[in-house]
GUFI-308640 format. One record per residue (C-alpha): x, y, z. Coordinates in pm, 1 decimal. Layout:
N
REC        xx        yy        zz
REC         X         Y         Z
...
//
This chain:
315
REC        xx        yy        zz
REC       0.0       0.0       0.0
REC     260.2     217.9      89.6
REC     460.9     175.2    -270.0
REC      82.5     267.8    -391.3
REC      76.3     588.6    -225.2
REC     438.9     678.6    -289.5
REC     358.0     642.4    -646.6
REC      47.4     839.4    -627.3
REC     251.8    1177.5    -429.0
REC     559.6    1119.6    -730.6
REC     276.9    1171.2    -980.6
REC     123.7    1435.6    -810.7
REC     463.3    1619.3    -703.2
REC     545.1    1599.9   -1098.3
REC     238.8    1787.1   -1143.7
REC     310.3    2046.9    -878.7
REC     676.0    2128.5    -991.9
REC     547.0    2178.7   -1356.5
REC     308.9    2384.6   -1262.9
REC     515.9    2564.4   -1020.9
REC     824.4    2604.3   -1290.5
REC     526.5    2749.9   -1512.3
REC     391.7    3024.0   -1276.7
REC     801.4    3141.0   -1259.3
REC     815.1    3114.2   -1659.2
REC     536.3    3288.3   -1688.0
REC     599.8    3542.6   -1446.9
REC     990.9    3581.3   -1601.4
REC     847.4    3588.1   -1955.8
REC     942.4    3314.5   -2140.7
REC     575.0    3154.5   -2178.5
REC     334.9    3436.5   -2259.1
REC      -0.9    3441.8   -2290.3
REC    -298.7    3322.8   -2059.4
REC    -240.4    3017.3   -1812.3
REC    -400.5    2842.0   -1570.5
REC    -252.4    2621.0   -1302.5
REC    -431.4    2289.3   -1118.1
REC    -190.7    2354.6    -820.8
REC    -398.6    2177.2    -537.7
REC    -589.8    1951.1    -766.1
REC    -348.1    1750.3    -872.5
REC    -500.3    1400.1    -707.8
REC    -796.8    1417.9    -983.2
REC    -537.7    1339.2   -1252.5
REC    -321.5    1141.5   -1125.8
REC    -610.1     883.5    -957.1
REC    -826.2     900.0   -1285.4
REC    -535.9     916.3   -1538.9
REC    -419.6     525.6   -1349.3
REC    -776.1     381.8   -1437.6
REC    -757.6     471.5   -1820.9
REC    -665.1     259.2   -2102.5
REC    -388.9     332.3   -2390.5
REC    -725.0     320.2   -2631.5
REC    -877.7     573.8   -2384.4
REC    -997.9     983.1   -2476.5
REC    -916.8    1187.6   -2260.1
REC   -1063.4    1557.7   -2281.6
REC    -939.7    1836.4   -2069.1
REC   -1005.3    2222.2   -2021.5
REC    -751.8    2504.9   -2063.0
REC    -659.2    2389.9   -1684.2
REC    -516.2    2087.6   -1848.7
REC    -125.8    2077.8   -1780.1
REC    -153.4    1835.6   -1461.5
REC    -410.2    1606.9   -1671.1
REC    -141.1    1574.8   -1987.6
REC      95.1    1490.9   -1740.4
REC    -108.6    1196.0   -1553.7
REC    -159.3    1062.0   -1892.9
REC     211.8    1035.5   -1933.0
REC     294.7    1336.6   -2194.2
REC     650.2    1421.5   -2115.0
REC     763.9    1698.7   -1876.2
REC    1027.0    1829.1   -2165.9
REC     810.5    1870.6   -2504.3
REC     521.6    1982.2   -2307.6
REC     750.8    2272.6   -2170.6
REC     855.5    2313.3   -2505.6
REC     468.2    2383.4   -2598.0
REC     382.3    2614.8   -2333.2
REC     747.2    2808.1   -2434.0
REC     640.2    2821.9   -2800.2
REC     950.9    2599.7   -2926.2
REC     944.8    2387.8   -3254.2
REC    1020.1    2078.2   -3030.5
REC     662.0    2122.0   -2823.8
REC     418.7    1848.7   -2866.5
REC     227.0    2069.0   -3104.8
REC     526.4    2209.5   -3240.5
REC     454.9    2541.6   -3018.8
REC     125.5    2584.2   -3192.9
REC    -103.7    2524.0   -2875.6
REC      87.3    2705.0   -2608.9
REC     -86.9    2637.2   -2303.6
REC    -450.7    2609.1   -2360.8
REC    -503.1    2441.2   -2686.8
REC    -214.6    2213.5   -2706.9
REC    -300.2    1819.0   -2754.1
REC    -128.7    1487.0   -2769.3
REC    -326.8    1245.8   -2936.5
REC     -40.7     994.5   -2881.3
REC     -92.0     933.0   -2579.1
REC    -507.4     943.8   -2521.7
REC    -501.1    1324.3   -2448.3
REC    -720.2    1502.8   -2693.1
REC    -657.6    1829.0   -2588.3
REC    -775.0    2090.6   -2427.1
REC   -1051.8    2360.9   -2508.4
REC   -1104.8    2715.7   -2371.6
REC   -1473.5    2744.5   -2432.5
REC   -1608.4    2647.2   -2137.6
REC   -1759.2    2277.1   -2143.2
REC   -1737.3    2239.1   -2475.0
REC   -1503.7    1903.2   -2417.7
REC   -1813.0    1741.8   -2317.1
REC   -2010.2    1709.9   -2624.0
REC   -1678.2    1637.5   -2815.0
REC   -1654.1    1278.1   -2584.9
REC   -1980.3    1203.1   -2692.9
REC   -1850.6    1245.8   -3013.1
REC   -1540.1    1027.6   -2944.2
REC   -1723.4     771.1   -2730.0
REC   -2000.9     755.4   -3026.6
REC   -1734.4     643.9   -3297.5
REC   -1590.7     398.2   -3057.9
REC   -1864.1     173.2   -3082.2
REC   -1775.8     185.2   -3486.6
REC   -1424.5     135.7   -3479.1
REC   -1407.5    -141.7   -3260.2
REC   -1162.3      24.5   -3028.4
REC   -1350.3     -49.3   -2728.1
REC   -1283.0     308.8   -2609.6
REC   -1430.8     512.6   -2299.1
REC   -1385.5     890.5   -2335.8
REC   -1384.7    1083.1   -2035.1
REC   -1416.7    1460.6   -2043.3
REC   -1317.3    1718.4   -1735.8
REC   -1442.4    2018.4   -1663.8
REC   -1538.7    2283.9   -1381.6
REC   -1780.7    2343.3   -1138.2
REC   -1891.7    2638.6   -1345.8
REC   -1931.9    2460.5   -1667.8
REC   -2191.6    2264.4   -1459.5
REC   -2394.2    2502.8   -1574.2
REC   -2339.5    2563.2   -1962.3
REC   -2637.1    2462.9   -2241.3
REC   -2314.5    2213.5   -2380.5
REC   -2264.7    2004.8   -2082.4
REC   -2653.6    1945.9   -2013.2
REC   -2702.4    1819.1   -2397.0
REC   -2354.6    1597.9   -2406.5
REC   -2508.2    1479.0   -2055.1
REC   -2852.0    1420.9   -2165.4
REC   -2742.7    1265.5   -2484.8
REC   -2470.6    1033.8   -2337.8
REC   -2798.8     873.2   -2142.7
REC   -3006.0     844.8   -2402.1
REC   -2740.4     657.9   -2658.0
REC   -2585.8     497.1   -2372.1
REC   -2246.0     640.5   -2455.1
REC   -1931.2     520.8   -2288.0
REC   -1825.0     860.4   -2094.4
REC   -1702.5     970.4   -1779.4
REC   -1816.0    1325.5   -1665.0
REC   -1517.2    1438.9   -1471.0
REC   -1626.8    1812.6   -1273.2
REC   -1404.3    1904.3   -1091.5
REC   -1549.5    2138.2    -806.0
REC   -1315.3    2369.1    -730.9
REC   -1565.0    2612.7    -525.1
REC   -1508.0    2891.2    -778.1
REC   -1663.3    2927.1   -1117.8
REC   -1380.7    3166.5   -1236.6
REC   -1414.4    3452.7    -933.5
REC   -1760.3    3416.3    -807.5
REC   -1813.0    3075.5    -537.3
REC   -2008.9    2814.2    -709.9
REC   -2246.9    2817.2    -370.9
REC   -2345.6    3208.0    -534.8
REC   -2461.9    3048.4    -804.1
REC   -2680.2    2764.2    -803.6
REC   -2961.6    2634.5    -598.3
REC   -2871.2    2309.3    -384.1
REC   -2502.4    2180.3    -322.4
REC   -2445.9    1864.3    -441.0
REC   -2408.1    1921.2    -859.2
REC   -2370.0    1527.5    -836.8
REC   -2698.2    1520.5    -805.3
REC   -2795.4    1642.5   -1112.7
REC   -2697.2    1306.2   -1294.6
REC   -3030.7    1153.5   -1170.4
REC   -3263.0    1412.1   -1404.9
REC   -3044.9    1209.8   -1722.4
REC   -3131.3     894.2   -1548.8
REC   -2733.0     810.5   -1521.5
REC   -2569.3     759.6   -1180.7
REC   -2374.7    1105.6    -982.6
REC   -2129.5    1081.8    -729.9
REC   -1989.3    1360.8    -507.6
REC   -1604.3    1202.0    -435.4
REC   -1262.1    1343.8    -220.3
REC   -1131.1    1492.4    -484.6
REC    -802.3    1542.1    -287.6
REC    -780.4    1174.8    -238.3
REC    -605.9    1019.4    -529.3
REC    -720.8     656.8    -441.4
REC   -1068.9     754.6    -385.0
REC   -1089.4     885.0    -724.2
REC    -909.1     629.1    -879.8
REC   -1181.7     375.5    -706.6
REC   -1424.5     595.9    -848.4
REC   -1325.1     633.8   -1183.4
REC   -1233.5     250.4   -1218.8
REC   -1581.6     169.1   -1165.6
REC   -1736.7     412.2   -1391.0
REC   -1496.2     328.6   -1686.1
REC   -1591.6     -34.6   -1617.8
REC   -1939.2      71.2   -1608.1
REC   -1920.2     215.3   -1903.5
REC   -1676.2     -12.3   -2105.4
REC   -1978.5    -309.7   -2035.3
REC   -2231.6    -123.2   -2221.9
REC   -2415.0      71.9   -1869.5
REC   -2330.1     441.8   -2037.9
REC   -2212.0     773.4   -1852.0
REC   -2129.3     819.9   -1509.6
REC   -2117.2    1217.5   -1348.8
REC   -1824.6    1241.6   -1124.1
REC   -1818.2    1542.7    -870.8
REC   -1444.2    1541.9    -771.3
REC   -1482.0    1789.8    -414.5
REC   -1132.9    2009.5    -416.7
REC    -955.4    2357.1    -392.9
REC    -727.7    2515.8    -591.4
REC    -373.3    2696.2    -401.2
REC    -395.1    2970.9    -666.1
REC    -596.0    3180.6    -834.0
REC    -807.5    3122.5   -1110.5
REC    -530.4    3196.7   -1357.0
REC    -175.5    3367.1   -1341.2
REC    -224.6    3725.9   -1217.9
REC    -545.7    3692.2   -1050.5
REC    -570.5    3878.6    -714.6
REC    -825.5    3670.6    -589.2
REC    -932.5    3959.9    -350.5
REC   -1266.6    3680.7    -332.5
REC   -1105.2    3481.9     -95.8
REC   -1225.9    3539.2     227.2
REC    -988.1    3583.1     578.9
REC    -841.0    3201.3     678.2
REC    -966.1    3076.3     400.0
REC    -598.6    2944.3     200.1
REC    -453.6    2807.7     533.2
REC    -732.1    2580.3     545.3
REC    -695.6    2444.1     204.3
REC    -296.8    2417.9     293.0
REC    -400.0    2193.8     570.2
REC    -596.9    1976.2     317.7
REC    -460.6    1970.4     -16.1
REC    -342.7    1672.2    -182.5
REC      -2.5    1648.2    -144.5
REC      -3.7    1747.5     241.0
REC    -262.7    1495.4     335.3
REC    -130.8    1225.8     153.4
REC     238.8    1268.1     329.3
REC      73.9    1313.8     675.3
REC     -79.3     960.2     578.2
REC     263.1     816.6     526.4
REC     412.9     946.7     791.5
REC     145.0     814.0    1029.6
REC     155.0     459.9     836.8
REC     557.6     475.5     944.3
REC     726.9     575.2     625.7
REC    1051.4     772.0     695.3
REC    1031.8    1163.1     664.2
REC    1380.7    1128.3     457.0
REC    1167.9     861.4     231.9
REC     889.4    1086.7     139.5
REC    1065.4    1408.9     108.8
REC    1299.7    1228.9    -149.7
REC    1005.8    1197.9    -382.9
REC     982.4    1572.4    -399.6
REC    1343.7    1606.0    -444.0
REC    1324.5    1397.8    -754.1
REC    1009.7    1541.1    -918.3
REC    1141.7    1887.3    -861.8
REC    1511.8    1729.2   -1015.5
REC    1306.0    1628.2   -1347.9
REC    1136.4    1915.4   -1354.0
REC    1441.3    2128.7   -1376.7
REC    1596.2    1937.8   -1617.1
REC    1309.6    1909.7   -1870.9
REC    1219.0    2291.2   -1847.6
REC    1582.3    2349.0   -1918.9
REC    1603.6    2130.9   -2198.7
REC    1336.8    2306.6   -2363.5
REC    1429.2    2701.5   -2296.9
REC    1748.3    2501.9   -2492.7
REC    1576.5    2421.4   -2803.3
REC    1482.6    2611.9   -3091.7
REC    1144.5    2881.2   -3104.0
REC     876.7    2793.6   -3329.4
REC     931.1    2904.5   -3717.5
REC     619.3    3171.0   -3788.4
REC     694.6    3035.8   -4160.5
REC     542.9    2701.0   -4086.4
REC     254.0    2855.0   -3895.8
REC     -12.5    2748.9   -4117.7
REC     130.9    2430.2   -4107.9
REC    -123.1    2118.6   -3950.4
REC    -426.0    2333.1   -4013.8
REC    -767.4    2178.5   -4014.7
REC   -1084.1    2344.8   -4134.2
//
């Protein structure tokens, strides 16, 4: 068990570097643009990511960086991405919220708001014609709970019986405004039940608990029993994306998610279960190690040519 759960804080340490190494590229100037960073939610990915399949869609929102990681895309060329180089996994065409890597089940991300969701459908619909066998599951926010796109992709993943995972992951903030602000009733799990499909509200800061989770539904809906909702419960350490003030947060608030995000819980865990302080504090060492070393790498390789710009185009 404990080899399980050292596993799960590598993953999710590999995630928090990245994303850490981002905010300071960002912030420096070498990645431009908008970004957002999963820093605190890190235990969704890496416990859902370990219950996929190779043949597997995966579908994330412009918060997608820890999720491309969990599904095994490279530290180095996804750097390379987010810095615009020729060696990024999109050749430095995606930068950080449209980039994709179809290679390895991650289908890329999308900045409008929920619209992954129907695009799973789409995926999950053509699986059952190309005899891949394959379960598409799509992620998205507690705010996209409530966009026109998610409700039809729900209500027509029932009614076909589609093989897809709804992945929300509740945050507490749609963008700047709390999620409580702006819906009647707390549980959006619940919600599942009006599509006649099943809802679950889930730790979402327990990597094990949503890789139980998420096992079951892809099961589910590998045998034929259609979508699952999944409400993953979690917080994010930063703001909403890089420069936010996040004068919404309210007094006491961030040293109470400190005291139960992820990465904190899960090494107070293995230090109670006897695993040596030196032990766990090594994993961080190492993720941090290969984070340096990839991000270097890729400030190392060549920008993106604008001449080959139009290049890998679809319309």
């Amino acid at each position: 068990m404990s080899e399980r759960r050292l596993a799960d804080l590598l993953a999710m340490w590999r995630i928090r570097a990245f994303e850490e190494k981002v905010r300071q590229l960002r912030l420096e100037g070498p990645i431009v643009g908008s970004v957002h960073l999963c820093i605190g939610q890190e235990a969704i990915p890496v416990g859902a990511c370990d219950a996929l399949e190779p043949e597997d869609a995966l579908f994330a929102t412009y918060r997608g960086h820890g999720w491309a990681l969990a599904r095994g895309v490279p530290a180095e060329p996804l750097f390379a991405e987010l810095l615009g180089r020729a060696t990024g996994v999109n050749g430095g065409r995606g930068g950080s919220a449209y980039f994709t890597a179809a290679e390895y089940g991650f289908h890329g991300e999308n900045s409008i708001v929920g619209a992954g969701a129907p695009i799973a459908c789409g995926a999950a619909l053509a699986g059952r014609h190309d005899g891949s066998n394959r379960v598409a599951v799509t992620v998205f926010g507690d705010g996209a709970m409530n966009q026109g796109a998610v409700h039809e992709a729900m209500n027509f993943a029932a009614a076909f019986d589609l093989p897809v995972v709804f992945v929300c992951e509740n945050n507490r903030y749609s963008e700047l405004t709390p999620i409580a602000d702006m819906v009647r009733g707390g549980r959006l799990a619940d919600r599942a039940a009006a599509y006649g499909m099943p809802g679950y509200r889930i730790d979402g800061n327990d990597a094990e608990s949503v890789r139980f989770h998420v096992r079951d539904a892809v099961e589910v809906a590998r045998e034929g029993g259609g979508p699952t909702l999944l409400e993953c419960m979690t917080e994010r350490i930063v703001g909403h994306y890089i420069g936010d003030a996040e004068a919404y947060r309210q007094p006491g608030e961030m040293e109470r998610i400190l005291r139960r995000e992820p990465i904190a819980r899960l090494r107070e865990g293995l230090l109670a279960d006897g695993v040596p302080a030196a032990e766990i504090d090594a994993v961080e060492t190492r993720a941090r190690t290969e984070t340096e070393a990839a991000a270097a790498a890729a400030l190392a390789a060549p920008l993106a040519d604008p001449a080959t710009v139009m290049e890998h185009l679809y319309a």
